[in-house]
LUMMI-579551 format. One line per 8 residues: number of its first residue (from 1); their letters; for each residue y, x, z of C-alpha. Coordinates in Angstrom, 1 decimal, always signed. Example, Ala and Ser with C-alpha at 12.3 -4.5 7.8 and 13.67 -1.06 7.14 Angstrom:
1	AS	-4.5:+12.3:+7.8 ~ -1.1:+13.7:+7.1
This chain:
1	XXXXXXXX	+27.6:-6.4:-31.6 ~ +26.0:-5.2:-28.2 ~ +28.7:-3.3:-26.1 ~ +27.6:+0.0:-25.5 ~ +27.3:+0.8:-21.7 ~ +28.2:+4.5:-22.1 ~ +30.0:+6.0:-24.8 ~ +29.9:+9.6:-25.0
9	XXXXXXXX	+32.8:+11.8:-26.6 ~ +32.0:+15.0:-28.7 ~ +32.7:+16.8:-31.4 ~ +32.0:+16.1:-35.0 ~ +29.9:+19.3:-36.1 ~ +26.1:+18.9:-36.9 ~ +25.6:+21.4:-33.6 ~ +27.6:+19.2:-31.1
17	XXXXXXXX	+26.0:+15.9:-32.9 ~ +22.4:+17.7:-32.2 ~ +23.9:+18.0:-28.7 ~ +25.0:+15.0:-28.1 ~ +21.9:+13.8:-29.3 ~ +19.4:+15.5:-26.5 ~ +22.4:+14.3:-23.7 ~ +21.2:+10.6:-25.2
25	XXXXXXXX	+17.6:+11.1:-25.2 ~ +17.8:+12.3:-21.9 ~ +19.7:+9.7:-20.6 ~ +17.8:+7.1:-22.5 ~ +14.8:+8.9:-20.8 ~ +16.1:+8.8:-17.5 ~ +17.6:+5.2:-17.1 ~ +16.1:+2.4:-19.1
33	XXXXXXXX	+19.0:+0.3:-19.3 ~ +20.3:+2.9:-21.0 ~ +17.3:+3.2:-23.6 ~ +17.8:-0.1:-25.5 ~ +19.7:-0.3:-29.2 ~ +23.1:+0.5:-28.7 ~ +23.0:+1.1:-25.1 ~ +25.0:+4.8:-25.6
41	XXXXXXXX	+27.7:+5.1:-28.3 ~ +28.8:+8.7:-29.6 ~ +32.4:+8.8:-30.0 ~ +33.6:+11.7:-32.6 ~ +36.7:+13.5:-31.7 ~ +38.6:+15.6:-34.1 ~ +39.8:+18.6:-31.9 ~ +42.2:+21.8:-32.3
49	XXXXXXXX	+40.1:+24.5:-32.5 ~ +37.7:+22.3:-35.5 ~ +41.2:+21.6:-37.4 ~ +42.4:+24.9:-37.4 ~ +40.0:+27.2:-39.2 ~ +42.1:+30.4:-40.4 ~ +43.0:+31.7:-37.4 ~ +41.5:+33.1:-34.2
57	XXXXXXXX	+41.0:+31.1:-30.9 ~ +43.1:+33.5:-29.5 ~ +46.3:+33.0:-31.6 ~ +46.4:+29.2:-31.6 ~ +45.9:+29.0:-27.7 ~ +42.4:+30.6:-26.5 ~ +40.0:+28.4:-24.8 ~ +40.4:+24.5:-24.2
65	XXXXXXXX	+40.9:+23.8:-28.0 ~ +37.7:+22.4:-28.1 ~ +38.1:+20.3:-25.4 ~ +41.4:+19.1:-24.6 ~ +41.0:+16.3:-27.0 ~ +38.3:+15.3:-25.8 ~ +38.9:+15.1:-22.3 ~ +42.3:+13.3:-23.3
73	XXXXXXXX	+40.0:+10.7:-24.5 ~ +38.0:+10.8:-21.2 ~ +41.2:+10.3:-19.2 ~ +42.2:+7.4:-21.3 ~ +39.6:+5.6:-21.1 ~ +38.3:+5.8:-24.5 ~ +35.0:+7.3:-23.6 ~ +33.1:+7.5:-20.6
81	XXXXXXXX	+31.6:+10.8:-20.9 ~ +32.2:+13.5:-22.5 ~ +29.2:+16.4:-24.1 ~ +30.3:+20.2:-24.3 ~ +29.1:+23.4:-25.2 ~ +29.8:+25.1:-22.1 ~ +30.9:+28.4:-23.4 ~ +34.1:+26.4:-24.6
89	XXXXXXXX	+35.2:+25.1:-21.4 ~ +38.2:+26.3:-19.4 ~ +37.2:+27.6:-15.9 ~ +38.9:+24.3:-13.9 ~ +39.0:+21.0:-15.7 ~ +42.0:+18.5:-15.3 ~ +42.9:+16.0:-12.4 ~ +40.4:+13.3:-12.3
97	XXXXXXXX	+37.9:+15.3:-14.2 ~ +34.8:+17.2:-13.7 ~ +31.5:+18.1:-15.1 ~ +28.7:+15.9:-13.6 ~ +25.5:+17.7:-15.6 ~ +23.9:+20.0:-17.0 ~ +20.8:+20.5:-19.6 ~ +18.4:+22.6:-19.3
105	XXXXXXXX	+20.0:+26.1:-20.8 ~ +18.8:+27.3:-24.2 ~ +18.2:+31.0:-25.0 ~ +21.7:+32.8:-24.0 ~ +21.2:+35.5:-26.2 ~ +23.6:+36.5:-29.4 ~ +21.8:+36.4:-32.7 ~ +22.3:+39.6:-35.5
113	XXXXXXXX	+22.2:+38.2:-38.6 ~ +22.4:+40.6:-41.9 ~ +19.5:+40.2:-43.8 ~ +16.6:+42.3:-43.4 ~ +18.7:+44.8:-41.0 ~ +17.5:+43.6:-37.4 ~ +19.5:+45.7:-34.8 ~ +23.1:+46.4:-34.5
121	XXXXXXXX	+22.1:+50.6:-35.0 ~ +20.5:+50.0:-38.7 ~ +23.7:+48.9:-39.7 ~ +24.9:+51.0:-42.6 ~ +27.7:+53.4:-41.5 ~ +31.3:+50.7:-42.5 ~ +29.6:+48.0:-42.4 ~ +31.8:+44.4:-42.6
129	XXXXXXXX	+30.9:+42.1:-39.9 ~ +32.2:+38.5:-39.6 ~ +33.2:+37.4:-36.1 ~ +36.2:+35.5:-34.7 ~ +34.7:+36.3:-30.4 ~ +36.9:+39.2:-29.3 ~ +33.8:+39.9:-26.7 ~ +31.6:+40.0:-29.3
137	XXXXXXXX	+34.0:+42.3:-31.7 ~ +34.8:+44.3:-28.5 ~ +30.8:+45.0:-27.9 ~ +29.8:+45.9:-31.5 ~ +33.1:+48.4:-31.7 ~ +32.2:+49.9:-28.4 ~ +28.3:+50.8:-29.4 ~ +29.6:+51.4:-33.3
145	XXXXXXXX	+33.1:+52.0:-33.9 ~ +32.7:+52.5:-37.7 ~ +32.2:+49.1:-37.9 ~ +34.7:+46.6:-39.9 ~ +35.3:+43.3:-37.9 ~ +36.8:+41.1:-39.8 ~ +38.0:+37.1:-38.8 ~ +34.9:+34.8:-39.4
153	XXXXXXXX	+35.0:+31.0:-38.3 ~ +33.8:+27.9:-38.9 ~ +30.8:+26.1:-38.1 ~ +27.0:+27.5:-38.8 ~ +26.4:+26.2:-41.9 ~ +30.0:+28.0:-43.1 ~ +29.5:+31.4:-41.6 ~ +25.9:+31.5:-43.0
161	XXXXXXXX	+26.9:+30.3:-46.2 ~ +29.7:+33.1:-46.4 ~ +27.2:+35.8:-45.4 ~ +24.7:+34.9:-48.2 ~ +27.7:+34.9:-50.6 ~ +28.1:+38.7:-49.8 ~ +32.4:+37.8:-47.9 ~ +30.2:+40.0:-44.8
169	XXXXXXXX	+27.4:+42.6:-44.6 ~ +26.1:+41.1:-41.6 ~ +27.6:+38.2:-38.8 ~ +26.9:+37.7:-35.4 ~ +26.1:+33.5:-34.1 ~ +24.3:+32.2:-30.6 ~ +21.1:+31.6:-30.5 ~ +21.2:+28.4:-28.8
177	XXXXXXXX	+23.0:+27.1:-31.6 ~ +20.2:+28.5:-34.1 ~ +17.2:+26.9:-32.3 ~ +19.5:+23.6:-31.8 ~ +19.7:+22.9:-35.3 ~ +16.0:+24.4:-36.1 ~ +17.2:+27.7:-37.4 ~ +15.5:+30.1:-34.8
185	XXXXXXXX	+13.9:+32.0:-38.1 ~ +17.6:+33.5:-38.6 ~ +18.7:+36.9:-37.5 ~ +17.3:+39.1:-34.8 ~ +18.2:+38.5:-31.1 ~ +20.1:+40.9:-29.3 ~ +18.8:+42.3:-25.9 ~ +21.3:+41.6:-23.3
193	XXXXXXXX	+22.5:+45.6:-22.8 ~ +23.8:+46.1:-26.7 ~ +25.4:+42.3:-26.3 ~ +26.3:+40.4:-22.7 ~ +26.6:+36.8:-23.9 ~ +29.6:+34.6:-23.4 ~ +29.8:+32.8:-20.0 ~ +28.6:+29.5:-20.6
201	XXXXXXXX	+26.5:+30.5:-24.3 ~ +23.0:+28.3:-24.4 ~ +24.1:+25.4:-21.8 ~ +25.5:+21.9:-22.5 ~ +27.7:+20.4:-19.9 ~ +28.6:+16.7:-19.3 ~ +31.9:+15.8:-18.2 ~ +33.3:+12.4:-16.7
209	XXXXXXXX	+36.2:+10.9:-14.4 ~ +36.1:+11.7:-11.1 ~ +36.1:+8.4:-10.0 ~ +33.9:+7.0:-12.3 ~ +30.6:+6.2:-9.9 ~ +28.2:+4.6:-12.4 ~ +28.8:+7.5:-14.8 ~ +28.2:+9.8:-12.2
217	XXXXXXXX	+25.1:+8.0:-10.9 ~ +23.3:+8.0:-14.5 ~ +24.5:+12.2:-15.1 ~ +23.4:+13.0:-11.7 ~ +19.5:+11.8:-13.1 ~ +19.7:+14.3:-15.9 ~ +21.5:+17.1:-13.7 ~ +19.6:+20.5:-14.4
225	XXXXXXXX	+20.2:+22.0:-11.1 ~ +19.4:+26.0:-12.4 ~ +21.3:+25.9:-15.2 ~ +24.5:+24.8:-12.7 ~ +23.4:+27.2:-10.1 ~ +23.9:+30.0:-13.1 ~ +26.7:+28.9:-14.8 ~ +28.5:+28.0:-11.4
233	XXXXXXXX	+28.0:+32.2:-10.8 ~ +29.4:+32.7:-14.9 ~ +32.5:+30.3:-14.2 ~ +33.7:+32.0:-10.9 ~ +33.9:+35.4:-11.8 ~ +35.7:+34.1:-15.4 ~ +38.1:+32.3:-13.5 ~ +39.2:+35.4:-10.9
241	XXXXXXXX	+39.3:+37.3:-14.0 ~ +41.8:+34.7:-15.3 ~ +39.4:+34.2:-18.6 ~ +40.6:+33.2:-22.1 ~ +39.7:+33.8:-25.6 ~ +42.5:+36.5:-25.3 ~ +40.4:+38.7:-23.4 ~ +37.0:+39.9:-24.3
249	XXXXXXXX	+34.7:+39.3:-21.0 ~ +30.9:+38.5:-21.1 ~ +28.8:+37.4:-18.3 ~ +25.3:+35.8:-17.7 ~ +23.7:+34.5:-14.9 ~ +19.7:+33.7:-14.3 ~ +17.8:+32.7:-11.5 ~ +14.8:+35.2:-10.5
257	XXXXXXXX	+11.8:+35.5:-7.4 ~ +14.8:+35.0:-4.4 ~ +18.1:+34.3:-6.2 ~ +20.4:+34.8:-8.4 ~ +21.2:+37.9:-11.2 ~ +24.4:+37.9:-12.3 ~ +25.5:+40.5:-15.2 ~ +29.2:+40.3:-16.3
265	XXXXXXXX	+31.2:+42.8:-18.2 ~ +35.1:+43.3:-19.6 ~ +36.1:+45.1:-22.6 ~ +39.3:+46.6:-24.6 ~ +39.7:+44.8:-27.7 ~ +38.8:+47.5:-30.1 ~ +35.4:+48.4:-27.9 ~ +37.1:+51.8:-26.8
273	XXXXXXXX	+36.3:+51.3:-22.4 ~ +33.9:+48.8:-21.0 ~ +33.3:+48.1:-18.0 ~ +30.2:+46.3:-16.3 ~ +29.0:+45.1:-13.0 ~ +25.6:+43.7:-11.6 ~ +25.1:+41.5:-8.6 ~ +22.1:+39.8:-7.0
281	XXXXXXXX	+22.1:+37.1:-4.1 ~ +20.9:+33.8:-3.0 ~ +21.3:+30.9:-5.7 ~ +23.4:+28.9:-2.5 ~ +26.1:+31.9:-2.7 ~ +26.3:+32.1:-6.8 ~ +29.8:+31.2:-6.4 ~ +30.6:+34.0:-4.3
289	XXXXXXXX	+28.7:+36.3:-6.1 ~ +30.8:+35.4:-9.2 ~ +34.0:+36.1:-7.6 ~ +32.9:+39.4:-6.3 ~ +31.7:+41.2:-9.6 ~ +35.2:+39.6:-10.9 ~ +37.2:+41.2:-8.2 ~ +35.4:+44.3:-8.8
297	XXXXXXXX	+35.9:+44.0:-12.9 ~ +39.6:+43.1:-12.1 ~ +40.1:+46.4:-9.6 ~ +38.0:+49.1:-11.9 ~ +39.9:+47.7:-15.3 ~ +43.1:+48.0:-13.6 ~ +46.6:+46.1:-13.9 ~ +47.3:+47.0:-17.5
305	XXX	+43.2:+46.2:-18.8 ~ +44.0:+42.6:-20.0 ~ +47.6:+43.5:-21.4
């Protein structure tokens, strides 16, 4: 058997195996000694958040359960690299790791999906909808608070399946995902003001050892420099608002004609106060744009908002 020159660790659902699948092309794109048979190996690592399915994120630990695995793996020495959906990754990553690149981001936008209803208004009045994302629970409650949220995990196959079988009236799932594993047909996008997607939602993120040059070298080739730029706004206003599945917060970033455009927001559980901020800026200063509109979102919500 050929030695594989980069093995790459990810989850076991069909969505991260798509994933990991464009991270190879990609690469094998990129680097031809890294297009031959055998060249990449994908490693499959059972994590915390895919062996615990009847609870929310938020009561087994929040975010990081769908990487810690993984990235013990990375530190081990067991893989070289590691593919995530960004929107699952913890705002600073451990000693001796980081995330190297970046794919070009998907569609960010959140996906309505309850049969021939296509907006969140034409909902019939009680309606039942299937979410486990506290942001996304949070947003519906605050734009219809007659609506029943009820606990809804499990990968996309699962929480469709369960909406067909009639468990929900309707379910909300990213669009990234959808077009990832050719389902773009299902549901009706949401704009943006009815539904601020998660920080992170529609980009995949590469992560590898610090030290670890040839890794670097070969990610650095692949590196989507605008999708960083964004997400690098996303992550820093998350991580002043100390960010975990425990709190609902939303945020997106895009680059427009002389910066950046960031939109975050932070919500009360049950949707009852929201509170959202806008920034714009040079892409060189998304950073600090992030960590203003979270200091602002931290001082308008107040010490008791995330309580």
């Amino acid at each position: 058997m050929t030695t594989p020159l980069l093995r790459l660790g990810t989850r076991g659902s069909k969505l991260a195996l798509v994933q990991t699948g464009l991270v190879r092309a990609a690469l094998a794109k990129a680097i031809p000694a890294l297009a031959g048979d055998g060249a990449i190996e994908t490693v499959v690592i059972k994590t915390t958040g895919d062996a615990v399915q009847d609870r929310p994120l938020s009561e087994i630990g929040g975010k990081g359960l769908f990487v810690k695995e993984i990235e013990e793996a990375l530190l081990s020495g067991r893989i070289d690299a590691a593919v995530h959906s960004m929107k699952d990754m913890p705002t600073a990553q451990p000693d001796g790791l980081l995330i190297s690149a970046f794919l070009p981001r998907e569609d960010a936008r959140d996906v309505l999906i309850a049969g021939d209803i296509k907006r969140i208004a034409d909902l019939k009045k009680g309606a039942i909808v299937g979410t486990a994302a506290l942001r996304r629970k949070a947003q519906l409650l605050h734009r219809r608070p007659d609506l029943q949220i009820v606990n809804f995990r499990g990968n996309v196959d699962t929480r469709l399946a369960k909406r067909e079988a009639g468990q929900v009236d309707a379910t909300v799932l990213a669009l990234a995902g959808l077009k990832r594993l050719g389902l773009a047909h299902v549901g009706s996008a949401i704009p943006e003001d009815e539904m601020l997607p998660a920080v992170g939602q529609g980009a995949v993120c590469i992560e590898c050892r610090a030290n670890d040059a040839k890794t670097r070298a070969w990610l650095s080739e692949i590196d989507h420099a605008p999708t960083a730029t964004c997400v690098a706004a996303e992550h820093a206003m998350l991580a002043i608002l100390d960010g975990s599945c425990r709190t609902p917060i939303a945020g997106h970033a895009i680059l427009e004609t002389g910066g950046v455009y960031l939109r975050g927001l932070i919500a009360r559980p049950d949707g009852s106060e929201l509170i959202a901020v806008e920034r714009r800026g040079l892409a060189s200063d998304a950073p600090t744009l992030g960590r203003d509109a979270g200091e602002e979102l931290k001082r308008r919500g107040g010490p008791g908002f995330f309580s």
